[in-house]
C-alpha positions in Angstrom: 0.0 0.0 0.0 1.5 3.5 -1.2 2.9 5.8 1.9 0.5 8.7 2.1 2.3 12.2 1.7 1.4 14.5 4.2 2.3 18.6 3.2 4.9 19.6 5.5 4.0 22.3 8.1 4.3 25.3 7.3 5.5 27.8 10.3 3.1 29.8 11.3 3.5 33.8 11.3 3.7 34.2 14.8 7.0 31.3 14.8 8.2 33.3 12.0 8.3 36.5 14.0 9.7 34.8 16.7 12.8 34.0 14.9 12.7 37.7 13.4 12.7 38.9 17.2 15.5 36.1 18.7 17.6 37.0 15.6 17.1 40.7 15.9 17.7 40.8 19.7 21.0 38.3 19.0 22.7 40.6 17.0 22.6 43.9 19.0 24.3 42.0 21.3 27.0 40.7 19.5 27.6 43.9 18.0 28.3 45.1 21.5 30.4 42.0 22.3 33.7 43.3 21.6 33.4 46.2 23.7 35.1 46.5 27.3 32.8 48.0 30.1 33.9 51.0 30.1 33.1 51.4 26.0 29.4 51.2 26.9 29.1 54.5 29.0 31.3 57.4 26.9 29.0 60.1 24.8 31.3 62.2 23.0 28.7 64.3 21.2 25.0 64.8 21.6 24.5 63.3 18.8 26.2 59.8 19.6 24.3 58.1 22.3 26.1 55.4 25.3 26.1 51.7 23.7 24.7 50.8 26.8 21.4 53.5 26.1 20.8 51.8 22.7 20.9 48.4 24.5 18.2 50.0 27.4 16.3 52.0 24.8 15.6 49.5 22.2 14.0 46.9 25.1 12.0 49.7 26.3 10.4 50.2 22.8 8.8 46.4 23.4 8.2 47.1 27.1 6.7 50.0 26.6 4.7 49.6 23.9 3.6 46.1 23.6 4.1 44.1 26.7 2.8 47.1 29.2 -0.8 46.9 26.5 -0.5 43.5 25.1 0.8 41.2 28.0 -1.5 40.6 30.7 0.1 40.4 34.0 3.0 41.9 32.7 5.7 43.1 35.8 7.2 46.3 34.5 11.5 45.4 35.3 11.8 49.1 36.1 9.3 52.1 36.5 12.2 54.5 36.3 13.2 53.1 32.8 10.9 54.9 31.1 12.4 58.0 32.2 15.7 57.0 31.4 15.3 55.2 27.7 12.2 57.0 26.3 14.1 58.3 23.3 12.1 61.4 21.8 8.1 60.2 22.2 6.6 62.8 23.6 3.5 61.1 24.2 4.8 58.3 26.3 6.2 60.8 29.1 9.2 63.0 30.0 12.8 61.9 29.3 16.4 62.1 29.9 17.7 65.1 27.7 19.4 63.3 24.9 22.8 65.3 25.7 23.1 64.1 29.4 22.5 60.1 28.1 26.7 59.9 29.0 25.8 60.7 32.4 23.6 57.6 33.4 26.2 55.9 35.3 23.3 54.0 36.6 21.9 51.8 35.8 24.7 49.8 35.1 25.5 47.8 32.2 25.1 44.4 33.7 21.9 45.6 35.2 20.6 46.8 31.1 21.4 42.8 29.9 19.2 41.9 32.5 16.6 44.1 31.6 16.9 42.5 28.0 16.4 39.3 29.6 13.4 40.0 31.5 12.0 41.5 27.6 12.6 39.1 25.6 11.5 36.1 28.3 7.9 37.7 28.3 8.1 38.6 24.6 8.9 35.3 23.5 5.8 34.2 25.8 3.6 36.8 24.0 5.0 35.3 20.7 3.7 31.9 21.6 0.0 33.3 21.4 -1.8 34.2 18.1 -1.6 37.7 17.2 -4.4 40.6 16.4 -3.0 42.0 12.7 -1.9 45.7 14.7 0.2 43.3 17.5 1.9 41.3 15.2 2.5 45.1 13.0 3.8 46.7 16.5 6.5 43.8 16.8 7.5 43.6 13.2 7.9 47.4 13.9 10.1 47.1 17.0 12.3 44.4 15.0 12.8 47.0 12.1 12.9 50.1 14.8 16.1 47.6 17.0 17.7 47.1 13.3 17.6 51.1 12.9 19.8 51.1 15.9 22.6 48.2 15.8 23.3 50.4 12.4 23.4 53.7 15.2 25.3 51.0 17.6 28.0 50.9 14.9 28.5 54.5 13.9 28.4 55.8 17.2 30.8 52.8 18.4 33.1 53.8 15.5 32.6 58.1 17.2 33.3 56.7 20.7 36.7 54.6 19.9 37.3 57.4 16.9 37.3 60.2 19.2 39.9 57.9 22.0 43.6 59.8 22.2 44.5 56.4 21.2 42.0 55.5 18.7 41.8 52.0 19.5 40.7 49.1 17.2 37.2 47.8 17.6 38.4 44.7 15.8 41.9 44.1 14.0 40.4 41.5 12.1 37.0 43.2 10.8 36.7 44.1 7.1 32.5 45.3 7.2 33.7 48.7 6.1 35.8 47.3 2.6 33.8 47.1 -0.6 34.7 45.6 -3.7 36.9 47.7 -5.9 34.8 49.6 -8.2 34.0 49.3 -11.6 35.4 51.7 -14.4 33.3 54.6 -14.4 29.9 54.7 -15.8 26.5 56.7 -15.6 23.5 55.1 -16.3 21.1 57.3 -18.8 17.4 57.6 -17.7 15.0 58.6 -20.1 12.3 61.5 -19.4 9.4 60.6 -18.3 6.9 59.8 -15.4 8.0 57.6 -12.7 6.4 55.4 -10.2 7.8 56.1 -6.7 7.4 55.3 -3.1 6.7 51.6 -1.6 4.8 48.9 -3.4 4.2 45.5 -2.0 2.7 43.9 1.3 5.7 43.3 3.3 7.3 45.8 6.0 8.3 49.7 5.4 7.9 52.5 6.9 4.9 55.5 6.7 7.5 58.0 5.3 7.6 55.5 1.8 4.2 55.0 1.4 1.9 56.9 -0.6 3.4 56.0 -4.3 2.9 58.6 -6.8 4.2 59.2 -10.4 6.7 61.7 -10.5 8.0 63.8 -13.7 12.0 63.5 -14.8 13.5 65.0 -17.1 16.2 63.0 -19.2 19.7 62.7 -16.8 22.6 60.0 -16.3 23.8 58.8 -13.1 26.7 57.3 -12.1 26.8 53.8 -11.8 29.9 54.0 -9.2 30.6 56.0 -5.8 32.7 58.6 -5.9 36.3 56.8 -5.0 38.7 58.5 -1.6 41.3 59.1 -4.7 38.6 61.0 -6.2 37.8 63.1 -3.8 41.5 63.5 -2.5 41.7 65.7 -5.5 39.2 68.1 -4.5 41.0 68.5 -1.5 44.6 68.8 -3.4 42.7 71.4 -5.8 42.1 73.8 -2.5 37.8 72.4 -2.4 37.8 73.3 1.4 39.6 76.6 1.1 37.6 78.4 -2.4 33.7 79.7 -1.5 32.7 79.1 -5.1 32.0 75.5 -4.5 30.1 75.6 -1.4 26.7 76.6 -0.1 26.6 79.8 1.9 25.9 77.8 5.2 27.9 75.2 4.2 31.1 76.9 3.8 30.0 79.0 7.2 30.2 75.5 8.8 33.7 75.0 7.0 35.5 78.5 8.7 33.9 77.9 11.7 34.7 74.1 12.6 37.6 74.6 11.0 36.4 71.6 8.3 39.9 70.8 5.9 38.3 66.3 5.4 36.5 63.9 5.6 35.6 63.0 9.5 38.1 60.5 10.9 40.9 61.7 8.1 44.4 63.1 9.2 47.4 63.8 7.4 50.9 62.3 8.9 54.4 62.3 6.9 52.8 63.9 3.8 50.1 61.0 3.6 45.9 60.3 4.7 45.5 58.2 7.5 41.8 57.5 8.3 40.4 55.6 11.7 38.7 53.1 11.1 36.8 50.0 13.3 40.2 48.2 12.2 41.9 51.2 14.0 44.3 53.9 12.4 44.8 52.8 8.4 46.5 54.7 5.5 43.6 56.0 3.3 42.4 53.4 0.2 42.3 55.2 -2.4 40.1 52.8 -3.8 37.4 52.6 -1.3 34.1 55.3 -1.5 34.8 58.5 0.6 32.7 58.0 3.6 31.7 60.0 7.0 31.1 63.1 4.5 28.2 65.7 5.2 25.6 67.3 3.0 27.8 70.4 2.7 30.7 68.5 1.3 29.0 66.3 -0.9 27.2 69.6 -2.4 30.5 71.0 -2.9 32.5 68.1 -4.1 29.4 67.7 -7.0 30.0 71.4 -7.7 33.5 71.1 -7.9 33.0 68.3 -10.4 30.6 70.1 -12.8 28.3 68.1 -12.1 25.4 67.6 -8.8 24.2 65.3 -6.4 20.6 63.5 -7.7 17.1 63.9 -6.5 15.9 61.0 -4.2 13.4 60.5 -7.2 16.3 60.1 -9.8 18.2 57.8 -7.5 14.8 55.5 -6.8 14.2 55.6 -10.4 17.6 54.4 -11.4 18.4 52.4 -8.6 17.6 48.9 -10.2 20.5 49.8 -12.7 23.3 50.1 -10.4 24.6 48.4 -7.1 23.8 50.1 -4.2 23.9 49.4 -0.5 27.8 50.6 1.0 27.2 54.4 1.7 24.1 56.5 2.6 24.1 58.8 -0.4 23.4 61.9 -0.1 20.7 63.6 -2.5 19.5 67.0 -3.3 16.0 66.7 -1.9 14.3 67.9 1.3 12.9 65.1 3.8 9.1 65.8 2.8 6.0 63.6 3.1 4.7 62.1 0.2 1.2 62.7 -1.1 -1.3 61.9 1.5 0.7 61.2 4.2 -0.9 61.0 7.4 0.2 60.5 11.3 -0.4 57.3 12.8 -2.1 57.7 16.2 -0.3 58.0 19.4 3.4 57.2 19.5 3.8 55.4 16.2 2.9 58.6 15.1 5.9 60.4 16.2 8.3 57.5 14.3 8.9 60.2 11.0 6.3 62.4 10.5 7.4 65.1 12.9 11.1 64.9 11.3 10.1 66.3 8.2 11.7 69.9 8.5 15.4 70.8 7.5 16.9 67.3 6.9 18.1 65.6 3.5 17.2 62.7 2.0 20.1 59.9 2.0 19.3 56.7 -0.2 20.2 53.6 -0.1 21.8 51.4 3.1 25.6 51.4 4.2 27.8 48.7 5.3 26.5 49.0 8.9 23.0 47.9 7.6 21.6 45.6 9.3 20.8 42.3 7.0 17.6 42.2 5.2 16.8 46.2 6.4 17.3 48.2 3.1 15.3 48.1 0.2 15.3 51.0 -2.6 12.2 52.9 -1.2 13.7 53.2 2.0 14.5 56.9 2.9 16.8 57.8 5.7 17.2 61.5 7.0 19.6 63.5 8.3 20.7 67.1 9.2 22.9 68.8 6.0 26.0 69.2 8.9 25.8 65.4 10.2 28.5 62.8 8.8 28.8 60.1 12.0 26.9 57.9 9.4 28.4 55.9 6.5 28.1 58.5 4.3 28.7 58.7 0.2 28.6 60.7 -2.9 26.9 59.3 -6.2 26.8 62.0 -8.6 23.7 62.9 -11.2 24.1 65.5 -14.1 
């Protein structure tokens, strides 16, 4: 008699996102693994936040806003937590300023892995339950929103050890920042015409890529390459950060008075660039992208080269022709919603919407991106000053 052939199982959406959350979780803490104790606490800048606070802060986000609503019989680890990792929600209560997060000696970091603990032992309860379609959104959420921050974890571990008197290596041994040596240089030409952009599909993205709309182009090329360290050595060699003409007004004010002469983490020894990197103190690769470079400079680099940086709509457009995914590139457009972009209710809400002023548009992921994060709709957002990131030039004319 012939075996009968059952289907095999299928895991079920809630196992699924379990292995989302374990995996998720996992890796924040192994990018914290090589650090000493002391690593954890140091906040060089108000813009870099403690290891230690992205550790605390991410664990709060499924505290606070799933297992406090979601989990009956929840016990809260700490009511002072909220006070101390609420990051910028200003419906969810008062704060730490972000400035003073260096100072939270306390709680210590021993103390913030067993806060993770206490999490992810009730989350992974929660998991075992079926969940309503705006739970199991929430968590997906919380996965993407602890992704967003192991990519902060690594830039801000690269400002902490970069900004050491001794500049110490993360890791000897780690290559994540090395791409593969580009290709001869190209552009990619895009014909005029009306483009479909913003997020299509039923999987995860954010509210700031939804709403697609068709957008107008005119014919332009793109390079199919980033622009090189060699590359934009010769800007530097041709006097870029010392002649006006290249630079936006505010731009070149930031230049004079930061005294701004390279790339962040760059200094020249013996007639030669040394950059720091997580491998510690390197001799510039001329072949690798220029990196940690703000708005300003890109601007002026594109300036400098006759040509300009590309709208986030050119770069979505043309982004299926060309490899992308090693440096945040900068583009000319303002961070702006999209046509009929509304606010999510309650803290959600505050995720992008109320960002939307004075920031660029980067495209694209970076080395430091987490793994399956980045997808060409995705748009990230920063201040035109700001180059902690992994920061690159693609240029459009």
């Amino acid at each position: 008699m012939p075996a009968i052939l059952t289907p095999p199982t299928q895991p079920s959406r809630e196992a699924n996102l379990t292995a989302q959350f374990l995996s998720v979780r996992k890796l924040t803490e192994e990018i914290c693994a090589p650090l000493q104790t002391e690593d954890y606490v140091v906040q060089p800048t108000g813009d870099v936040s403690p290891p230690k606070w992205h550790l605390g802060h991410t664990t709060w986000f499924f505290e606070t806003l799933i297992l406090k609503t979601y989990r009956e019989c929840y016990a809260e680890y700490n009511p002072n937590f909220n006070f101390v990792f609420n990051s910028y929600y200003e419906s969810l209560g008062t704060r730490v300023v972000r400035t003073q997060r260096g100072n939270l000696s306390r709680p210590t970091v021993d103390e913030i892995f067993r806060y993770r603990k206490h999490v992810d032992n009730a989350m992974v309860a929660l998991l075992q339950q079926p969940l309503a379609d705006d739970l199991h959104y929430l968590i997906t959420l919380g996965c993407h929103h602890e992704q967003q921050h192991q990519e902060l974890l690594w830039t801000d571990i690269k400002f902490i050890l970069g900004h050491n008197p001794l500049l110490p290596a993360y890791d000897e041994n780690i290559h994540i920042e090395i791409t593969a040596p580009p290709s001869p240089p190209s552009s990619v030409a895009m014909m005029e015409g009306v483009y479909e952009i913003g997020y299509e599909g039923d999987a995860f993205c954010y509210d700031n890529e939804l709403g697609r709309h068709k957008v107008y182009l005119p014919s332009y090329a793109i390079a199919t390459s980033l622009i090189t360290n060699e590359e934009y050595l010769a800007f530097i060699a041709d006097g870029g950060y010392r002649n006006f003409v290249h630079w936006h007004a505010e731009g070149w004010d930031w230049v004079k008075t930061q005294g701004i002469e390279a790339p962040l983490y760059w200094y020249r020894q013996h007639d030669q660039w040394f950059h720091y990197t997580l491998r510690g103190f390197v001799p510039v690769d001329l072949q690798q992208p220029v990196t940690h470079v703000s708005y300003y400079e890109a601007a002026a680099f594109a300036v400098w080269s006759g040509k300009r940086l590309p709208t986030e709509f050119e770069w979505e457009a043309a982004a299926p022709n060309f490899a992308w995914g090693h440096r945040w590139e900068w583009t000319e457009s303002a961070y702006l919603p999209y046509p009929g972009f509304v606010r999510a209710p309650g803290a959600v809400g505050e995720y992008n919407g109320k960002f939307m002023v004075n920031q660029k548009v980067l495209r694209g992921a970076s080395a430091f991106t987490s793994p399956e994060h980045g997808r060409i709709t995705y748009r990230n957002f920063f201040h035109p000053h700001l180059r902690w990131q992994l920061t690159g030039i693609r240029l459009a004319h």
